[in-house]
VEXZAVEX-789335 format. One record per residue (C-alpha): residue number from 1; residue in three letters; chain; x, y, z. Coordinates in Angstrom, 3 decimals. Layout:
<atoms>
<atom num="NUM" residuo="ALA" cadena="A" u="X" v="Y" w="Z"/>
...
</atoms>
This chain:
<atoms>
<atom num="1" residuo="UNK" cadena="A" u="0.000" v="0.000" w="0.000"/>
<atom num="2" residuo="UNK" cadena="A" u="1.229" v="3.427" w="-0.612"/>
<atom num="3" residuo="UNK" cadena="A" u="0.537" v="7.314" w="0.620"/>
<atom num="4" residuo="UNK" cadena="A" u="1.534" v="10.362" w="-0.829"/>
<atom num="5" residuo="UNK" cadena="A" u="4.241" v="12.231" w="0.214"/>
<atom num="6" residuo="UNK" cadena="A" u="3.471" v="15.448" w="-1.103"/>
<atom num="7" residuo="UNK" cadena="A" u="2.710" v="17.513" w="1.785"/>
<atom num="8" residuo="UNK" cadena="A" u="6.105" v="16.873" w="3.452"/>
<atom num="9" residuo="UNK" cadena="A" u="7.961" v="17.119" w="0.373"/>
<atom num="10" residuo="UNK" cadena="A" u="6.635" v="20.745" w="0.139"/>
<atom num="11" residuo="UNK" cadena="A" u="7.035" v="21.408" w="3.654"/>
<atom num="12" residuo="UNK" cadena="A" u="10.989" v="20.339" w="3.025"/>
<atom num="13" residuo="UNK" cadena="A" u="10.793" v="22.563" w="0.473"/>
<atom num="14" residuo="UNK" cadena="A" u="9.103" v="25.304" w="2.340"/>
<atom num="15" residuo="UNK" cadena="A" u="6.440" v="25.949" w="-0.234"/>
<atom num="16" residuo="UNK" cadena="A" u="2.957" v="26.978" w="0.425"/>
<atom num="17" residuo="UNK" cadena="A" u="-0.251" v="24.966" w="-0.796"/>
<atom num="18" residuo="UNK" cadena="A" u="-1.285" v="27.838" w="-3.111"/>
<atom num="19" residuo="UNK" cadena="A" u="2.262" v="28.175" w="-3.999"/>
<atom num="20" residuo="UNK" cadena="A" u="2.334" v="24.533" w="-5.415"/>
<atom num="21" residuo="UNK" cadena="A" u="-1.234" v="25.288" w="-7.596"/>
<atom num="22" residuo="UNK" cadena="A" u="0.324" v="28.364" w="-9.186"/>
<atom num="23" residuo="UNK" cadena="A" u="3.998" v="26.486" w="-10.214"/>
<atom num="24" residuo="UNK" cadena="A" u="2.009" v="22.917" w="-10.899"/>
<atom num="25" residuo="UNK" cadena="A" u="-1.209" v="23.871" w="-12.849"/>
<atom num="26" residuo="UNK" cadena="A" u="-3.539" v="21.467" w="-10.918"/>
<atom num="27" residuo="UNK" cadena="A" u="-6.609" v="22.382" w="-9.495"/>
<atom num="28" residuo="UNK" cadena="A" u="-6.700" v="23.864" w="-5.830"/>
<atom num="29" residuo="UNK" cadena="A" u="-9.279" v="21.285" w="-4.675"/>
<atom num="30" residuo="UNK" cadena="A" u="-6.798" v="18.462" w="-6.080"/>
<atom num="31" residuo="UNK" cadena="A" u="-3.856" v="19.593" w="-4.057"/>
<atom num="32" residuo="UNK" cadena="A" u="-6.181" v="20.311" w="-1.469"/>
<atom num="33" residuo="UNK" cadena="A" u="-7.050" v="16.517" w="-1.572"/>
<atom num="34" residuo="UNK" cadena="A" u="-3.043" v="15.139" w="-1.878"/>
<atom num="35" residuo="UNK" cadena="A" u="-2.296" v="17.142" w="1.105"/>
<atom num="36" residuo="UNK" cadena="A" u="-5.543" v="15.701" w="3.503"/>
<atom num="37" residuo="UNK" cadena="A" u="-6.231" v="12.809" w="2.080"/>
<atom num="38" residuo="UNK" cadena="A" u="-2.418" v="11.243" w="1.560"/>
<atom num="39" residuo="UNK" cadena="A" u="-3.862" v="7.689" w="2.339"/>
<atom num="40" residuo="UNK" cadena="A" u="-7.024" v="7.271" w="0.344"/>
<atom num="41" residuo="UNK" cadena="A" u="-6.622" v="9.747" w="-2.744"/>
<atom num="42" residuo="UNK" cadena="A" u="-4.806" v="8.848" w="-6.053"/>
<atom num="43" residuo="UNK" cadena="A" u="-4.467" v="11.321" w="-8.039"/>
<atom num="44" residuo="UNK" cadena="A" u="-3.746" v="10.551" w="-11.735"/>
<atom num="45" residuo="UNK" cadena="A" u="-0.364" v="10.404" w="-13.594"/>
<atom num="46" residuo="UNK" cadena="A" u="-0.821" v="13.269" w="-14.942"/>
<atom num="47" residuo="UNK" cadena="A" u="-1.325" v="15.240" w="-12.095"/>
<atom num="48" residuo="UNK" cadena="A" u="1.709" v="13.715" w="-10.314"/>
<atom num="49" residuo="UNK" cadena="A" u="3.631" v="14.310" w="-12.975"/>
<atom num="50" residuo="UNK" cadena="A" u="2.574" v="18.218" w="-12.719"/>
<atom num="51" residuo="UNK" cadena="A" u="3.396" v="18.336" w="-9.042"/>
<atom num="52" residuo="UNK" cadena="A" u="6.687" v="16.040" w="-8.937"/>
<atom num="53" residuo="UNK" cadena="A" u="7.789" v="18.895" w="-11.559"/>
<atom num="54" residuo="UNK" cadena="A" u="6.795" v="21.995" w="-9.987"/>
<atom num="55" residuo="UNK" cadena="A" u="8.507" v="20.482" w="-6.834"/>
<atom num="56" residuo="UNK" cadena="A" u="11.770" v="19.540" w="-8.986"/>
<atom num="57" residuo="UNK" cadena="A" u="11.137" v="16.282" w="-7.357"/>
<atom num="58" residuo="UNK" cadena="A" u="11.086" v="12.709" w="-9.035"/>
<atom num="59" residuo="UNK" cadena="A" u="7.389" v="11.648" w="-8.602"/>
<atom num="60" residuo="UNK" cadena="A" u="8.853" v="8.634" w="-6.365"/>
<atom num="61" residuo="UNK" cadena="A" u="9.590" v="10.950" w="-3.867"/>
<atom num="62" residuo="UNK" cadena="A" u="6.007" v="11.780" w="-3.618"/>
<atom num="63" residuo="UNK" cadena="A" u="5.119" v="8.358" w="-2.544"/>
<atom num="64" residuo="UNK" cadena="A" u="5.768" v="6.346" w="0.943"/>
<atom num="65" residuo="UNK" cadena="A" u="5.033" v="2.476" w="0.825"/>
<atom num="66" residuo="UNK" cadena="A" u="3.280" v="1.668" w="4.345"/>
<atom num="67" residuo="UNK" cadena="A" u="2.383" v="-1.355" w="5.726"/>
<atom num="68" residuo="UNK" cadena="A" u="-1.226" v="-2.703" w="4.232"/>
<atom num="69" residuo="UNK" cadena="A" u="-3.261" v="-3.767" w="7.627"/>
<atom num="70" residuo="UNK" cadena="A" u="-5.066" v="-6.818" w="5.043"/>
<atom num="71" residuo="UNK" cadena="A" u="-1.540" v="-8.355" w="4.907"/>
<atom num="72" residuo="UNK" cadena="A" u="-0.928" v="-8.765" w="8.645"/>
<atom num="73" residuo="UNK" cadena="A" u="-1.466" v="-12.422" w="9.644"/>
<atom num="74" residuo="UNK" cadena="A" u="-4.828" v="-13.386" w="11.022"/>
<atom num="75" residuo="UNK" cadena="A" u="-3.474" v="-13.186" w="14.293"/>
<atom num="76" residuo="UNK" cadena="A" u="-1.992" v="-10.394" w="14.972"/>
<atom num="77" residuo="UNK" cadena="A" u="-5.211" v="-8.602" w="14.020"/>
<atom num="78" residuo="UNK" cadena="A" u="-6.878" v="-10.753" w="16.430"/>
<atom num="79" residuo="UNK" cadena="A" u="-4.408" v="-9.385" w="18.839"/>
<atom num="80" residuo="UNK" cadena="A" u="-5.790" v="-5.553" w="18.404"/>
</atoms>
């Protein structure tokens, strides 16, 4: 499973949200999304390809794999 990185990659870069829609081109509500959604939304190719460039960032560095809680054996769910 993976999450996007974006938000800390533009906090590293010390970039502001509205900064990143003016340099990228994508829509306000889209960043928006990326930044408080990182687990759930995926944005399209496109779009990361927009955003990895504004940030002069390869668009790997905008994603983070994380442990996916459906792979954890039966009982160490249990455990929870």
């Amino acid at each position: 499973m993976y999450r996007l990185r974006v938000k800390e990659v533009l906090e590293q870069k010390g970039r502001t949200q509205s900064w990143l829609v003016r340099r990228s081109g994508v829509h306000d509500q889209l960043i928006s999304k990326m930044l408080k959604e990182p687990d759930s939304y995926r944005p399209s190719y496109t779009t990361l390809a927009q955003v990895a460039k504004a940030l002069h960032v390869p668009m790997e560095a905008l994603f983070e794999e994380v442990p996916d809680p459906e792979d954890e054996p039966l009982d160490a769910r249990r455990a929870e």
